[in-house]
N, C-alpha and C positions, 0 to 999 in steps of 0.2 A: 459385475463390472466394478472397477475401482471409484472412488468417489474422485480421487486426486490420484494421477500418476507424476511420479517425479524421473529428471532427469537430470545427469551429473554433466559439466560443461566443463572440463578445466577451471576449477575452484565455484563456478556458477552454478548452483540448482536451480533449475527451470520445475516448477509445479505448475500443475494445469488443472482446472477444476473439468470435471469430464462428466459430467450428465447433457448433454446437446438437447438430448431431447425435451430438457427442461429449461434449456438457454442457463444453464449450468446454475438454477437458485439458487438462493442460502435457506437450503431445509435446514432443519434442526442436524441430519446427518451431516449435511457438507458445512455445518461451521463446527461441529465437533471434529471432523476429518482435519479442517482446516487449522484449526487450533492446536489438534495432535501434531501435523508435521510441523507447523512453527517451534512446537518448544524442543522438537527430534533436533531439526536444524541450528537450533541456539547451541545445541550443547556440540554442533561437529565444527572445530576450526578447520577443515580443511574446505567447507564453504567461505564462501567470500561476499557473494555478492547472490541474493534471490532471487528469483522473477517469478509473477505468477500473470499465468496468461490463460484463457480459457479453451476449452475444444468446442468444437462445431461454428456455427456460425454467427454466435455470440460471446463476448468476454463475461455479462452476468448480469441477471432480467433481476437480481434481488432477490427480497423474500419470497419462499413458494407459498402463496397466496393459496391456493387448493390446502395447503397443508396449515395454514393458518385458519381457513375458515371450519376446518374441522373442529377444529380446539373448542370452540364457542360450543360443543353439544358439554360442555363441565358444568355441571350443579352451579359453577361462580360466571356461568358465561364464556368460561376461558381465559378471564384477567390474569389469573394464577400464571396460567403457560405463556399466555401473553407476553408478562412481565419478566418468566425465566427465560423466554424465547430473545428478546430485545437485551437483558442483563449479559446471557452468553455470548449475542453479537457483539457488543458493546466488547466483551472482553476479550473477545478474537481479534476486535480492529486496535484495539491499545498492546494485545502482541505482536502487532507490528513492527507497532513503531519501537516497543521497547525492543526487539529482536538485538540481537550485535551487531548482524550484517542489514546494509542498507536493503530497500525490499523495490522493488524496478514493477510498475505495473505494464504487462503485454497486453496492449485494448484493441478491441476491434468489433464490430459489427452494432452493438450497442452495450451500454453500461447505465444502468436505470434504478434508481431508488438505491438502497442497498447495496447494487452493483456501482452505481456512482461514487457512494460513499465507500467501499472498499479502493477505488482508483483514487482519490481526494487522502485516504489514509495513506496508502504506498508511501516512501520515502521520495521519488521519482515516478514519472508516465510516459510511455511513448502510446504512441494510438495511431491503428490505420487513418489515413484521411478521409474513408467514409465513414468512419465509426460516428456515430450520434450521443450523447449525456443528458437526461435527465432525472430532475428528483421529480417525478410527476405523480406521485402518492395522489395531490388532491386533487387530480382525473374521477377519484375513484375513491373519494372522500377520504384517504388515508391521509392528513400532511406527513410529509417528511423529515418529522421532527431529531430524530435520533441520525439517519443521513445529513441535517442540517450541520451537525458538528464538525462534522470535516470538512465538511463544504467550507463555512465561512473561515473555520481557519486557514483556506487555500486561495480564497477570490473575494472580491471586496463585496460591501455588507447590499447595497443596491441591485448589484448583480445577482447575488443567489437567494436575492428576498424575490427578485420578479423569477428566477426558477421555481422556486419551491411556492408559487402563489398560481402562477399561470399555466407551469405543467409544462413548460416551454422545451422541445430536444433543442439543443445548439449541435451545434457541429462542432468539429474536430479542431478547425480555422479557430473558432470563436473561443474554443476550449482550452488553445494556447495562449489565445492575446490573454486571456482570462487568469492564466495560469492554472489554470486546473491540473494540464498535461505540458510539459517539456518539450516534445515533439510529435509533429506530427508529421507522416508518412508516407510514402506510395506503399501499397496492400503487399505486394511483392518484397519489401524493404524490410515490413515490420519486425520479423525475426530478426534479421541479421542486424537493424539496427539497434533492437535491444540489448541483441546478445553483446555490442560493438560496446555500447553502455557501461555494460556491466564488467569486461573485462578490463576498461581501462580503470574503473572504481578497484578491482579487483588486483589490477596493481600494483597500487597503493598497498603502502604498509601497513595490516588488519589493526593493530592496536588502534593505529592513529586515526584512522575511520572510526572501530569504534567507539572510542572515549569520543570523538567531533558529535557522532550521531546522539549518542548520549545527551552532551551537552548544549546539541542545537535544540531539541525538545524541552530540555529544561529552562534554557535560559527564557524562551520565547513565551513562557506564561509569567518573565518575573517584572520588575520596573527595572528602567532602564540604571540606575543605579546600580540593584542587587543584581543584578546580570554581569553587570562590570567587574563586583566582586565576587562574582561567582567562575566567571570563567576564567578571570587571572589568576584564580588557583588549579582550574585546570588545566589551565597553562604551565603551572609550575609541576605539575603531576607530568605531565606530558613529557617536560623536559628531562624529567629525571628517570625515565624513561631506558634503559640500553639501546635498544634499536633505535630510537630518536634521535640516540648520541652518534650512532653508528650513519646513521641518514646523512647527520650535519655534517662530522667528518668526510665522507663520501664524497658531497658537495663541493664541500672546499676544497679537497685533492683532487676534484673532476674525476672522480671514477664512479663506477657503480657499486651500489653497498652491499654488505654481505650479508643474505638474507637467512643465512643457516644460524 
């Protein structure tokens, strides 16, 4: 069985993490798999816009815990693998965001630890309306340290200090006021309205998405100063741009622009 199948949408790749019967983990396999088709996709413009959503009756339970408690029979306990296990995730969820094309998470049934943290990384979320989120690691003594990171850069600092302390599932309702997720769905909806998502991002003109997406990651770790001076030169990149020019022209004449 495949770890990730992918499918092609008119400019949209839809990947799907596809182990069900493990509530689709993050073994050590499925974030190498996961990792491998990100940088396949970085390098094809004829995608536009990602989405990953999961198979079976879950979007992503996290770490495979079974396959983490193995690790611990290592002469060091397992910290070794531990620590390579947590460094490679780490580096599959900042593929994200650095990707070109914006990345759409398809959520549903639960998104838990790790899998929370994967939907918190996305660029965007839409989620069935039953779907449930938590970082509930310290259920089970784990905190959710490494899931924290994307957490708190999504939802304010109060809110995911009482997730990640009390173990707490919210809901889907709560997940939006929260901003965790964008939309939330009837169960029937959730494809069509991701897919709806993604082709209107898809669009859009790719350059100009990608240098925004580039530059909304960047600027948000700077002071509001060097932000200023940073994206005014992206601005200035942007302009000088051909298709840019050809946009604004377009604009002006009321017509549509020539995307050839």
């Amino acid at each position: 069985m495949e770890l990730i199948t992918r499918e092609n949408l008119d400019g949209v790749c839809r990947i799907t993490l596809n182990v069900p019967a493990r509530l689709n983990a993050l073994s050590d396999a499925m974030i190498a798999a996961l990792h491998a088709v990100l940088d396949d996709i970085a390098n094809d413009p004829t995608i536009k816009v990602v989405i990953i959503a999961g198979g079976g009756k879950a979007f992503c339970s996290g770490h495979d815990l079974k396959e983490m408690q193995a690790k611990r029979d290592a002469p060091d306990g397992g910290s070794a693998a531990f620590k390579d296990l947590f460094d490679r995730c780490a580096a599959m969820m900042a593929r994200i965001q650095s990707l070109p094309q914006p990345v759409i998470a398809q959520v549903h049934g639960i998104a838990t630890a790790a899998g929370c943290q994967l939907v918190a990384t996305c660029d965007l979320a839409v989620a069935d309306e039953g779907t449930r989120f938590g970082v509930n690691g310290v259920n089970i003594g784990l905190f959710c340290s490494t899931p924290m990171v994307a957490l708190t850069r999504n939802i304010g600092r109060k809110a995911a200090f009482e997730m990640l302390t009390t173990g707490r599932f919210i809901p889907a309702s709560e997940a939006k006021t929260l901003g965790l997720i964008n939309r939330a769905v009837p169960a029937v909806d959730l494809a069509a309205e991701t897919l709806s998502l993604a082709h209107t991002i898809a669009g859009k003109l790719a350059s100009a998405v990608t240098t925004g997406k580039s530059a909304f990651y960047a600027q948000v770790q700077m002071t509001t100063a060097d932000a200023y001076d940073y994206t005014g030169q992206v601005m200035v990149d942007n302009m000088a741009n051909a298709d840019t020019n050809e946009g604004i022209n377009a604009f002006l004449e009321k017509r549509d622009p020539d995307r050839t």
